[in-house]
PyMOL Python script that loads the backbone (N, CA, C, O; Angstrom):
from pymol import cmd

cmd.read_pdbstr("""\
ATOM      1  N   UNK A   1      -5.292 -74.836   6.266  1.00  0.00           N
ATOM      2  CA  UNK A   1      -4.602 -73.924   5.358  1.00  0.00           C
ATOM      3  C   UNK A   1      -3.655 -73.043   6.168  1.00  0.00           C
ATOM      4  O   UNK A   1      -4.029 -72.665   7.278  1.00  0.00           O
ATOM      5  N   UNK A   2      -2.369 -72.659   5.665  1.00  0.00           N
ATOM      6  CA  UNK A   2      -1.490 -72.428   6.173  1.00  0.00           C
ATOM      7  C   UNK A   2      -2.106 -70.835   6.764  1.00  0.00           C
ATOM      8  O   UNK A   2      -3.200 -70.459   6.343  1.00  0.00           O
ATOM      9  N   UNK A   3      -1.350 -69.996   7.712  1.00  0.00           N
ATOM     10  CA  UNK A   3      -1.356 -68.339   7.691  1.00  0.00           C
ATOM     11  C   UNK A   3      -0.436 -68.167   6.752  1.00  0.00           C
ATOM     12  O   UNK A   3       0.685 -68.668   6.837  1.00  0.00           O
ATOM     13  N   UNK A   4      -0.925 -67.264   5.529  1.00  0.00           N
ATOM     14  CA  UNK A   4      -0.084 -66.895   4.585  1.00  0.00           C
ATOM     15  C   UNK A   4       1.155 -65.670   4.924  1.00  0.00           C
ATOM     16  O   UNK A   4       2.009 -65.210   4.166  1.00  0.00           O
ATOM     17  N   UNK A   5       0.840 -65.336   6.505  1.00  0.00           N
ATOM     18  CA  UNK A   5       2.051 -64.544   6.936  1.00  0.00           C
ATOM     19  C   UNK A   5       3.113 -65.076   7.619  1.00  0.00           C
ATOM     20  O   UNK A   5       4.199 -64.629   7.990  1.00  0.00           O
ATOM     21  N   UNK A   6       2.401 -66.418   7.724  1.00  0.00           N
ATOM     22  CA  UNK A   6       4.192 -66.832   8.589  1.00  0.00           C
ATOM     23  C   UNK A   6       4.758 -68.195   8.004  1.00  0.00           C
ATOM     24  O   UNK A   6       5.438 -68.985   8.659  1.00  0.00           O
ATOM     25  N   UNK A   7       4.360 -68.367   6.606  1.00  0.00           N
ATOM     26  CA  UNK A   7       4.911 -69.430   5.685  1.00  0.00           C
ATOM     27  C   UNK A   7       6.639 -69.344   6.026  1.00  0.00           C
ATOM     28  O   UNK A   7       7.370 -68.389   5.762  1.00  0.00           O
ATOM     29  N   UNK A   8       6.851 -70.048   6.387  1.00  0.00           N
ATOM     30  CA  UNK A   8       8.750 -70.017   6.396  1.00  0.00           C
ATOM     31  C   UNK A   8       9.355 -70.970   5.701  1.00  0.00           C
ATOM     32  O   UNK A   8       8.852 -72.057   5.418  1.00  0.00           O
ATOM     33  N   UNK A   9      10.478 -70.582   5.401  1.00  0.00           N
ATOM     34  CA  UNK A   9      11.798 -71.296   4.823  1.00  0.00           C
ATOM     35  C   UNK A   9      12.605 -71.238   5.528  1.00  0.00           C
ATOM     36  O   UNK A   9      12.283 -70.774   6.622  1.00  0.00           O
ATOM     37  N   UNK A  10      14.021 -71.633   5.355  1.00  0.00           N
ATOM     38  CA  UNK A  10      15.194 -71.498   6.534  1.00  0.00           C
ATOM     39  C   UNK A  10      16.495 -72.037   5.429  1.00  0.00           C
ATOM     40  O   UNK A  10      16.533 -72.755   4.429  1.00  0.00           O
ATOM     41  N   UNK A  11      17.404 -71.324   6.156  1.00  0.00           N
ATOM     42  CA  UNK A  11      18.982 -71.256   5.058  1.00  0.00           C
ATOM     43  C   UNK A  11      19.897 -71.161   5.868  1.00  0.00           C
ATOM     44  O   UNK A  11      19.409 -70.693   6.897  1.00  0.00           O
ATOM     45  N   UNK A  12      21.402 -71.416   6.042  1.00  0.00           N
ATOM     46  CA  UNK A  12      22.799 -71.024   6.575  1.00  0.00           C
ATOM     47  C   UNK A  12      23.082 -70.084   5.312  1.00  0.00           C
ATOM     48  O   UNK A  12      22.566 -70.179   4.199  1.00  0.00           O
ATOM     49  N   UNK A  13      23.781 -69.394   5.638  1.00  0.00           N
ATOM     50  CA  UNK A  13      24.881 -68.311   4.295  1.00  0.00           C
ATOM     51  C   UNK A  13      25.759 -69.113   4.848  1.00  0.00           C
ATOM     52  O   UNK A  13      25.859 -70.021   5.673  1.00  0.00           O
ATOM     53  N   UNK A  14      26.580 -68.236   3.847  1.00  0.00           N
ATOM     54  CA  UNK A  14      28.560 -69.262   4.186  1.00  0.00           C
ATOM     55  C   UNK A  14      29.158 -68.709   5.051  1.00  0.00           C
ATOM     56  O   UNK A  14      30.315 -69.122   5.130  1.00  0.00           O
ATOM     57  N   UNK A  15      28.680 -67.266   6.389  1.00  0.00           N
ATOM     58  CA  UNK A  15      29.119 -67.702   7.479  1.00  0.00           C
ATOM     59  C   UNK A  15      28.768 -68.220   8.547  1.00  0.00           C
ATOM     60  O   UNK A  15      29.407 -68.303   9.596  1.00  0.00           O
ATOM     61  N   UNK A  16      27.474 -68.676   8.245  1.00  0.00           N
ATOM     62  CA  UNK A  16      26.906 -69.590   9.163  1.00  0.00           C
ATOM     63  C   UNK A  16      25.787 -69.196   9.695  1.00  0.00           C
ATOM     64  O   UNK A  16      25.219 -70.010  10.424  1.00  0.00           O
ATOM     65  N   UNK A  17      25.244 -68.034   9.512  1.00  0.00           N
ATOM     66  CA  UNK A  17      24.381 -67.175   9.878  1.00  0.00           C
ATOM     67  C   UNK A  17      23.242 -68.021   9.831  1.00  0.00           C
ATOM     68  O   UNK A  17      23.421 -68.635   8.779  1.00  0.00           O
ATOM     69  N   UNK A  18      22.040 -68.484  10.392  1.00  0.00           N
ATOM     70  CA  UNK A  18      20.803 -68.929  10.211  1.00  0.00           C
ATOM     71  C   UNK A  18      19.367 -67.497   9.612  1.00  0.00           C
ATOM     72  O   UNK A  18      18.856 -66.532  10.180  1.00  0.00           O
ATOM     73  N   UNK A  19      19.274 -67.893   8.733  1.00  0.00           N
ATOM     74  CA  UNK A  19      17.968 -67.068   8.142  1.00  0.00           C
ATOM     75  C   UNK A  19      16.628 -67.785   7.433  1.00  0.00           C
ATOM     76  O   UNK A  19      16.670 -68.766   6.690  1.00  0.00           O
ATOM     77  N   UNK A  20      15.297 -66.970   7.895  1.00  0.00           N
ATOM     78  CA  UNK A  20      14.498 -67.540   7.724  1.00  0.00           C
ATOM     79  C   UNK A  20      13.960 -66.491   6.573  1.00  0.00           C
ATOM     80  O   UNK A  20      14.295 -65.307   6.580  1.00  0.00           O
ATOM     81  N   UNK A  21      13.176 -67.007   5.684  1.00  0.00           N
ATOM     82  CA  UNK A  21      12.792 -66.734   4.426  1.00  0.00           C
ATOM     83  C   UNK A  21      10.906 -66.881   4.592  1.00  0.00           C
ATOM     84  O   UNK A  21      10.111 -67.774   4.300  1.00  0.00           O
ATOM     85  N   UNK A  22      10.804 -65.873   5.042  1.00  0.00           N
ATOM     86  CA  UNK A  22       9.296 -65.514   5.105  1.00  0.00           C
ATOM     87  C   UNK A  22       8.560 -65.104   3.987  1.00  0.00           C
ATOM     88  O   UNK A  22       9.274 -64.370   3.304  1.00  0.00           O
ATOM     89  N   UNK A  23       7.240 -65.282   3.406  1.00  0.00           N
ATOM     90  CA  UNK A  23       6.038 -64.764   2.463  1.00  0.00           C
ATOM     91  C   UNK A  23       5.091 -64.616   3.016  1.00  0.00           C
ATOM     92  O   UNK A  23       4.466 -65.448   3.673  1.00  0.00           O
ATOM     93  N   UNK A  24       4.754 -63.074   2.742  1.00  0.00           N
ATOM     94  CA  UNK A  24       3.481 -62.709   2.806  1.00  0.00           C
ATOM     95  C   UNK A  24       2.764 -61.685   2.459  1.00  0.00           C
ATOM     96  O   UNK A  24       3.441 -60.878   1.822  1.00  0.00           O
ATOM     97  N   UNK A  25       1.612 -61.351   2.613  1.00  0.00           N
ATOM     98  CA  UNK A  25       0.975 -60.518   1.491  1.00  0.00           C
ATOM     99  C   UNK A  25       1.062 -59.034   1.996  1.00  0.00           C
ATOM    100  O   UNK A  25       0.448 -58.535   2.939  1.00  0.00           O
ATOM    101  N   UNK A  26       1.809 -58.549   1.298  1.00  0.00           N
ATOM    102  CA  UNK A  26       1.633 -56.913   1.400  1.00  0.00           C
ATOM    103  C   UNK A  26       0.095 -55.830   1.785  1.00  0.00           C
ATOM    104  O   UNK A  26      -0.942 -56.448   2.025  1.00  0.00           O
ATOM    105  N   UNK A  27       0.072 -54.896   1.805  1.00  0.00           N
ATOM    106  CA  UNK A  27      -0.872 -54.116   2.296  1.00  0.00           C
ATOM    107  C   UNK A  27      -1.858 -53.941   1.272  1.00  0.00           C
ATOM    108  O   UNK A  27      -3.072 -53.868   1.467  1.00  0.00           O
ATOM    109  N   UNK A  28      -1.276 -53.880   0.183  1.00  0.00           N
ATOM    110  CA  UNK A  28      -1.721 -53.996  -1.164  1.00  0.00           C
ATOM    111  C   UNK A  28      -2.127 -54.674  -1.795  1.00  0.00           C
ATOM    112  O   UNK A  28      -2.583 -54.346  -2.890  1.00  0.00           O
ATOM    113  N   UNK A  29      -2.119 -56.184  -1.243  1.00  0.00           N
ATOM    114  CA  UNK A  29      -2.075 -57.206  -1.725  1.00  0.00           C
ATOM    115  C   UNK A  29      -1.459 -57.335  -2.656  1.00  0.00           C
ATOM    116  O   UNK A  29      -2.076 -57.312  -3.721  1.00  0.00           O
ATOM    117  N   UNK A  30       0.081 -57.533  -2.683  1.00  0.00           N
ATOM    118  CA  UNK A  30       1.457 -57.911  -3.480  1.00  0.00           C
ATOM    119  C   UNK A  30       1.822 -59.095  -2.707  1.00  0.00           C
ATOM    120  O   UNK A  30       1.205 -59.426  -1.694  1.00  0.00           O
ATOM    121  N   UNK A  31       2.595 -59.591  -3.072  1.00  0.00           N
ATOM    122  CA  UNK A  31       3.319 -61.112  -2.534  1.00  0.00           C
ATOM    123  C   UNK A  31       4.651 -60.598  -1.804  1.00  0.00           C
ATOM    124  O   UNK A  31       5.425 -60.144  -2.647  1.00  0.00           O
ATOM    125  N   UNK A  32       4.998 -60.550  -0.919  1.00  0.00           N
ATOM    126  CA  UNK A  32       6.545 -60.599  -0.501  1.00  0.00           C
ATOM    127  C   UNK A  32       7.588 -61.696   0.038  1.00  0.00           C
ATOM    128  O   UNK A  32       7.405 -62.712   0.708  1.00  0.00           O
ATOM    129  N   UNK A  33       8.418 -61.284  -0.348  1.00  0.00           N
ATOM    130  CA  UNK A  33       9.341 -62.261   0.348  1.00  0.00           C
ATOM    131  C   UNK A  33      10.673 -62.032   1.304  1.00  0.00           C
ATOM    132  O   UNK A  33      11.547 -61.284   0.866  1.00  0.00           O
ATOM    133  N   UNK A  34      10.811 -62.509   2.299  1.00  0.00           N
ATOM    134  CA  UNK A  34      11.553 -61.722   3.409  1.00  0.00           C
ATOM    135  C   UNK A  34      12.772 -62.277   3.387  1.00  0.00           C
ATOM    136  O   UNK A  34      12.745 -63.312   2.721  1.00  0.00           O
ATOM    137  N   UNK A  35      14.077 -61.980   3.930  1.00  0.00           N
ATOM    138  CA  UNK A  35      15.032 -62.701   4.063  1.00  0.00           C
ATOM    139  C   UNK A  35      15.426 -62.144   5.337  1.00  0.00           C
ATOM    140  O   UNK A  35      15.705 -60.945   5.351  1.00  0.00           O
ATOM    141  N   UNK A  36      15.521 -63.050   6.799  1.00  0.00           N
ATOM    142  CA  UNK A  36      15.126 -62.670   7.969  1.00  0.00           C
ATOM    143  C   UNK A  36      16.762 -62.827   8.679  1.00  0.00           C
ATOM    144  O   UNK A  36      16.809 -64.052   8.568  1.00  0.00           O
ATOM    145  N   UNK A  37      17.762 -62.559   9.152  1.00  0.00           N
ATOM    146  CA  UNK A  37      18.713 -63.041  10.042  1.00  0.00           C
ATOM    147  C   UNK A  37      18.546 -62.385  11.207  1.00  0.00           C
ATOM    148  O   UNK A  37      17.975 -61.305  11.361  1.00  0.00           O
ATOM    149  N   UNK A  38      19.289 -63.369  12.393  1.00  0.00           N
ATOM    150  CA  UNK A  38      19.078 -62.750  13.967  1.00  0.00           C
ATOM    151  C   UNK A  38      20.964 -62.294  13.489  1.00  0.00           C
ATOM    152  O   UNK A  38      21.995 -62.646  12.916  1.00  0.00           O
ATOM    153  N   UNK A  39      20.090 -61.001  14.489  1.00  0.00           N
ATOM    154  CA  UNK A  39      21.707 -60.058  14.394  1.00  0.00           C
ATOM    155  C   UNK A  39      22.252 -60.240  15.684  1.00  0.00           C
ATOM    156  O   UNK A  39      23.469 -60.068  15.759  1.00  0.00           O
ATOM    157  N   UNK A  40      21.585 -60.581  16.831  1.00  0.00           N
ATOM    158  CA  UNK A  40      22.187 -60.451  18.107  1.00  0.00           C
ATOM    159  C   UNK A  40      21.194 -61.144  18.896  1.00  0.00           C
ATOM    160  O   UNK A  40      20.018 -61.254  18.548  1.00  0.00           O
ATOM    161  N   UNK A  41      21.647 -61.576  19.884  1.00  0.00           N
ATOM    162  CA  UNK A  41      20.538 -62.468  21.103  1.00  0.00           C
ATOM    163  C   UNK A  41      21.084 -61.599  22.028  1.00  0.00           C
ATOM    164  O   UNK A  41      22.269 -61.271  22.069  1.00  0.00           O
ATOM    165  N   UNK A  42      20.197 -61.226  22.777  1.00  0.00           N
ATOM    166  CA  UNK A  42      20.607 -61.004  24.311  1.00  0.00           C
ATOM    167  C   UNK A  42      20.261 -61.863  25.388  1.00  0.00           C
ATOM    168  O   UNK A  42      19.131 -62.320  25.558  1.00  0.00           O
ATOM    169  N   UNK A  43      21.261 -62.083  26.125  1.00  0.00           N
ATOM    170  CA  UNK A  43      21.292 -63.197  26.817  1.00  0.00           C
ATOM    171  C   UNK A  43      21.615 -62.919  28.257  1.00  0.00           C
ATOM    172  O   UNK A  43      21.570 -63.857  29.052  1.00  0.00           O
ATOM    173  N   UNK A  44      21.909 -61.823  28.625  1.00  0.00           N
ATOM    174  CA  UNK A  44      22.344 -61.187  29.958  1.00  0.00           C
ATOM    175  C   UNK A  44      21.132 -60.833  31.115  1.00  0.00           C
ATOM    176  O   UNK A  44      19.933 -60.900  30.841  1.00  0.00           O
ATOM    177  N   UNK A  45      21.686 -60.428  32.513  1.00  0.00           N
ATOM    178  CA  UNK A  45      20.913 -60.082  33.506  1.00  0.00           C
ATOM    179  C   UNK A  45      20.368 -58.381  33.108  1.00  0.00           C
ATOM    180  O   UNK A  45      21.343 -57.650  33.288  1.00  0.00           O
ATOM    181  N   UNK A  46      19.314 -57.671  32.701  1.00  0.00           N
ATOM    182  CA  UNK A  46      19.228 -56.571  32.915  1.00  0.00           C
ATOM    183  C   UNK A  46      19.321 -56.144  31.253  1.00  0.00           C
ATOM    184  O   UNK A  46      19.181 -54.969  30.915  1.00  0.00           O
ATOM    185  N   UNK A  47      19.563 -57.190  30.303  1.00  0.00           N
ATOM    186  CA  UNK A  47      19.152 -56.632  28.723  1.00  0.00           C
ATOM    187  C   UNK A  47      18.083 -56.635  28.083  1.00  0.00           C
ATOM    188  O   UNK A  47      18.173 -57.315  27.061  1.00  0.00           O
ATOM    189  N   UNK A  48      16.955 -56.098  28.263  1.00  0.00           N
ATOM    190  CA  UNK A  48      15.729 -56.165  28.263  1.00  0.00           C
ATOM    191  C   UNK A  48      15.234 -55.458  27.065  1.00  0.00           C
ATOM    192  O   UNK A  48      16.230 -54.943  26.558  1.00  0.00           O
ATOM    193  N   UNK A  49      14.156 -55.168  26.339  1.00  0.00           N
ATOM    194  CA  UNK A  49      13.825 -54.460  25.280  1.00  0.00           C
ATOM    195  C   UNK A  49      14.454 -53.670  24.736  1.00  0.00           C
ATOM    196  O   UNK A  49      14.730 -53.779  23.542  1.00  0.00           O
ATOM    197  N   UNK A  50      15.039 -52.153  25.865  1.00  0.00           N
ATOM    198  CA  UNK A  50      15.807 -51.041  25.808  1.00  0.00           C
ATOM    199  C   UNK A  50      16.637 -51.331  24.936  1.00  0.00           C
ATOM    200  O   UNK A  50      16.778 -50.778  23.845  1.00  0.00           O
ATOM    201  N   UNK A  51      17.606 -52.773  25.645  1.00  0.00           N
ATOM    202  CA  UNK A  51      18.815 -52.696  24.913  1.00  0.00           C
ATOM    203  C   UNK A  51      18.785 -53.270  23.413  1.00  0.00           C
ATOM    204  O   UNK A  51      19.438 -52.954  22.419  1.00  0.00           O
ATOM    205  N   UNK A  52      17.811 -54.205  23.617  1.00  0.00           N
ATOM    206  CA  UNK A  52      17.478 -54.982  22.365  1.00  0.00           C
ATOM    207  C   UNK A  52      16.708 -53.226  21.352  1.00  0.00           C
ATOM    208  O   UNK A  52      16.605 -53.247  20.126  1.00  0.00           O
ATOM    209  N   UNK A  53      16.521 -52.652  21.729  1.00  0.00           N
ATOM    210  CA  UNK A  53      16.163 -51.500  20.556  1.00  0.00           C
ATOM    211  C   UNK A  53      17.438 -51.059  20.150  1.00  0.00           C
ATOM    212  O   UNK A  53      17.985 -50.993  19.049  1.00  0.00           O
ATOM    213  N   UNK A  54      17.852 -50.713  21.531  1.00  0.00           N
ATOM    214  CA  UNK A  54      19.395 -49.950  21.108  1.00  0.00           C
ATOM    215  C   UNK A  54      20.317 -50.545  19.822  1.00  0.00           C
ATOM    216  O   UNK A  54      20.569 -49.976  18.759  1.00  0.00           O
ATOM    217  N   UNK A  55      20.629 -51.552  20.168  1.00  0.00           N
ATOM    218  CA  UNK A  55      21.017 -52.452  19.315  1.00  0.00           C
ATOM    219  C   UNK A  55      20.371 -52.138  17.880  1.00  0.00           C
ATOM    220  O   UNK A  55      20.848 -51.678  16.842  1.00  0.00           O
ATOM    221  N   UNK A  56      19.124 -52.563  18.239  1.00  0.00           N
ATOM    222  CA  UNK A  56      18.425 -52.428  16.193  1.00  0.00           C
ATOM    223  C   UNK A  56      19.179 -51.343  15.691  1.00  0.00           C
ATOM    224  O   UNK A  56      20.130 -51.408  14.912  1.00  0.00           O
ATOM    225  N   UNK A  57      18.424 -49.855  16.454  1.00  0.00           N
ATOM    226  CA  UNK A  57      18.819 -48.703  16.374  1.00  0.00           C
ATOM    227  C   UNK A  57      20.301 -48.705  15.215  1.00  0.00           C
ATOM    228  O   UNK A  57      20.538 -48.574  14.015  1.00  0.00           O
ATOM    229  N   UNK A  58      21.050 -48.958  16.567  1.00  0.00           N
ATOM    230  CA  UNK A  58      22.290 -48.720  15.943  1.00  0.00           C
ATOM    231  C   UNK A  58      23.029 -49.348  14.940  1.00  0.00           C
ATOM    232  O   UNK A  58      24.130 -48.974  14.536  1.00  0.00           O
ATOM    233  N   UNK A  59      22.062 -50.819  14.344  1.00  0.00           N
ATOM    234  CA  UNK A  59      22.362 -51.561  13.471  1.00  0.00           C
ATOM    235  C   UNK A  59      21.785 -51.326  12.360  1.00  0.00           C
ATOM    236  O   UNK A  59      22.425 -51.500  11.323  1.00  0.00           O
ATOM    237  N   UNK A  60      20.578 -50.922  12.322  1.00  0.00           N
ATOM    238  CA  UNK A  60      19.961 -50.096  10.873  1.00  0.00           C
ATOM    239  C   UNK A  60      20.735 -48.499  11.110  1.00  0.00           C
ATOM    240  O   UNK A  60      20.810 -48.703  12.321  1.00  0.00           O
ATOM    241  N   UNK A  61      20.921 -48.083  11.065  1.00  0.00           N
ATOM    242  CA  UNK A  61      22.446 -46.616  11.029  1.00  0.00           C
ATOM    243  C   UNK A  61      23.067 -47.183  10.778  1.00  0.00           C
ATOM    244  O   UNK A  61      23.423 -46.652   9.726  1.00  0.00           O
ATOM    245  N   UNK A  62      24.074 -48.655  10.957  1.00  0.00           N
ATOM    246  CA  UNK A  62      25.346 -48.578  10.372  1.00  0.00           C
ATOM    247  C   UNK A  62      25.359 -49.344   9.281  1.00  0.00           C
ATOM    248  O   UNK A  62      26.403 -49.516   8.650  1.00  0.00           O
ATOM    249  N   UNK A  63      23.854 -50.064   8.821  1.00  0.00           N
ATOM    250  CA  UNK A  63      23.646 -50.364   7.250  1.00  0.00           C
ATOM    251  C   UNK A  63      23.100 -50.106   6.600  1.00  0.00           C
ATOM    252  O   UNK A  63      22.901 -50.746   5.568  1.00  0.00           O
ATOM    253  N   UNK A  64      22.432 -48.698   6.986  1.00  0.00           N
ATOM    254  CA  UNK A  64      21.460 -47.596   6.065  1.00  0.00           C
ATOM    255  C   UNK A  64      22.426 -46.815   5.140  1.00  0.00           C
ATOM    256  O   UNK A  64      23.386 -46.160   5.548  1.00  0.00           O
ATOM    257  N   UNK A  65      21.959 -47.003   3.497  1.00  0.00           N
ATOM    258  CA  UNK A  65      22.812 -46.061   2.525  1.00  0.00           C
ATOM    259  C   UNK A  65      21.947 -44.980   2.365  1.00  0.00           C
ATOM    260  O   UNK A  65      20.833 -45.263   1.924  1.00  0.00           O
ATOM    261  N   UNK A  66      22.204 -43.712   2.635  1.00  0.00           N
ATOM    262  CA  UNK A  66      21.594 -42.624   2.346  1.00  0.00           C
ATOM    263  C   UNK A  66      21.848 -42.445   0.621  1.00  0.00           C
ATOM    264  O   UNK A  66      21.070 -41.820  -0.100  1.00  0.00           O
ATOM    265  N   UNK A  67      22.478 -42.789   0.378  1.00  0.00           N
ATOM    266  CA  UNK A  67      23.143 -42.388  -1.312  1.00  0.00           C
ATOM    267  C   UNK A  67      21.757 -43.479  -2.448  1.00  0.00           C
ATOM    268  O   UNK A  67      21.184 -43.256  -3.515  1.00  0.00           O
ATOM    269  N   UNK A  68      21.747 -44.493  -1.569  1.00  0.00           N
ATOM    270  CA  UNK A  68      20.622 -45.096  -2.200  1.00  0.00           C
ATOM    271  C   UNK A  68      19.422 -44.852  -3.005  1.00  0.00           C
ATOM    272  O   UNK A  68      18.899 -43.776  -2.717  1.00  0.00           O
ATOM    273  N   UNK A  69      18.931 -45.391  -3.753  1.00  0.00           N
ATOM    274  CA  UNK A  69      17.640 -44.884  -4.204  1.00  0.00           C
ATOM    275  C   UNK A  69      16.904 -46.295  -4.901  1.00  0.00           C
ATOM    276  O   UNK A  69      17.458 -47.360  -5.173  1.00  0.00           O
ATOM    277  N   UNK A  70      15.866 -46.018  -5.035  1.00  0.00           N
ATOM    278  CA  UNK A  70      15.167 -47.927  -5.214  1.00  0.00           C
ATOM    279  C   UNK A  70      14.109 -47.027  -6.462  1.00  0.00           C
ATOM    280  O   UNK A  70      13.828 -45.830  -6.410  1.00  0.00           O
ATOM    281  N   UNK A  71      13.638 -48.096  -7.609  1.00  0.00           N
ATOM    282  CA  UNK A  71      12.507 -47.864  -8.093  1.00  0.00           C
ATOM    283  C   UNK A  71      12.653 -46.164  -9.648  1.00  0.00           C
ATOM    284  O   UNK A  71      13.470 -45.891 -10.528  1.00  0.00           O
ATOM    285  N   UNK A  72      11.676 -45.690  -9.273  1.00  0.00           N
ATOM    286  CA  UNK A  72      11.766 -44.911 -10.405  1.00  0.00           C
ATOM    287  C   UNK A  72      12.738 -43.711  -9.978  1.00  0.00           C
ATOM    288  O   UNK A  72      12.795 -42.887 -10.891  1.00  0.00           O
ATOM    289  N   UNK A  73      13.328 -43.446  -9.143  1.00  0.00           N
ATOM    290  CA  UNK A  73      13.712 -42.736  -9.050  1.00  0.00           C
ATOM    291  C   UNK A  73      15.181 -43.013  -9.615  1.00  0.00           C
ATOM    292  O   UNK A  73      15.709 -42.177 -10.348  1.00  0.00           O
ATOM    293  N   UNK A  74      16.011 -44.522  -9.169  1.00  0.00           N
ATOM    294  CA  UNK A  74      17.059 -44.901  -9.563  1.00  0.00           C
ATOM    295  C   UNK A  74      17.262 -45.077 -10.768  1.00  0.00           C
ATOM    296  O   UNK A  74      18.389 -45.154 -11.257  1.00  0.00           O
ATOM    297  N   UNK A  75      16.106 -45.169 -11.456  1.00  0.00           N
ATOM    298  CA  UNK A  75      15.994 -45.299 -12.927  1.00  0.00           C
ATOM    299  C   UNK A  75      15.983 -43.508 -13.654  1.00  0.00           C
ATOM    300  O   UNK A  75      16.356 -43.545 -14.826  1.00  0.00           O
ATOM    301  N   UNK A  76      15.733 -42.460 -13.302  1.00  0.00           N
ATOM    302  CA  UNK A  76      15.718 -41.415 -13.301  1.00  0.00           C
ATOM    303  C   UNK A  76      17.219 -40.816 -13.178  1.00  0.00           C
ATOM    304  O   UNK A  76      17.831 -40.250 -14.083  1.00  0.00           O
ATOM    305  N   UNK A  77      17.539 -40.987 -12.266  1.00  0.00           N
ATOM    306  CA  UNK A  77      19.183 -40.374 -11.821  1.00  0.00           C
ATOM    307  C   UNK A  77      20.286 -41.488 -13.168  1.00  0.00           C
ATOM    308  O   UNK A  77      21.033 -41.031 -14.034  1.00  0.00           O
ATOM    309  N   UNK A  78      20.102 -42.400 -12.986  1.00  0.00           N
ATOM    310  CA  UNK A  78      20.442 -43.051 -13.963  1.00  0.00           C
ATOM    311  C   UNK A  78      20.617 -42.749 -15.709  1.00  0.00           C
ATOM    312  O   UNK A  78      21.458 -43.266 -16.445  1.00  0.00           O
ATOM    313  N   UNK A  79      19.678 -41.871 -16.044  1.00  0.00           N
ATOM    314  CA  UNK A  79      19.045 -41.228 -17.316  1.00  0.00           C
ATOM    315  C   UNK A  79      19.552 -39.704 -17.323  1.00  0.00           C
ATOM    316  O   UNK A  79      20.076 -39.169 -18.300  1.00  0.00           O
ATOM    317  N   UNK A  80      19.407 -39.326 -16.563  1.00  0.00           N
ATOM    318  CA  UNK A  80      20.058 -38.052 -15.888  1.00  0.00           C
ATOM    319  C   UNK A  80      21.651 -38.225 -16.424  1.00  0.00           C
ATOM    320  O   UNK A  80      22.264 -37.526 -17.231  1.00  0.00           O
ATOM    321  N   UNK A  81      22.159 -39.598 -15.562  1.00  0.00           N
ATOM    322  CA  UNK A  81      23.874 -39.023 -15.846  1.00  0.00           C
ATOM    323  C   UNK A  81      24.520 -39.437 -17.420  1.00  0.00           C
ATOM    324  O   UNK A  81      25.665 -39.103 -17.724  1.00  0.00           O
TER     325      UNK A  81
END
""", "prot")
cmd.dss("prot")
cmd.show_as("cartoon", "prot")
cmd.util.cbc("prot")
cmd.orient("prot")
């Protein structure tokens, strides 16, 4: 029987990007489903974790919407305007 956390799928988008499509069970026991892309490889002498954080770091900041809102709350502001 499979590990129900690392069930995968796999996809190209239309720019070519490779992503893997993971399920697995939440904390809660909910079902999830992931949609996974590699944003960057490091491949150099001396790019080691650090930089590979740095990187995340600065890649969740430049696609984090603060204006956002998910769930009841978006449904709230919504009713509101």
């Amino acid at each position: 029987m499979p590990n129900h956390s690392t069930v995968s799928f796999g996809y190209r988008d239309i720019a070519g990007a490779r992503h893997r499509v993971l399920v697995r069970p939440s904390a809660s026991g909910a079902w999830q489903v992931l949609d996974i892309t590699v944003v960057e490889t490091l491949r150099g002498d001396g790019e080691g974790r650090e930089a590979a954080e740095a990187i995340a770091r600065d890649y969740a900041e430049q696609h984090d919407h603060p204006e956002a809102v998910t769930g009841r709350r978006a449904a709230e502001q919504r009713a509101a305007a």
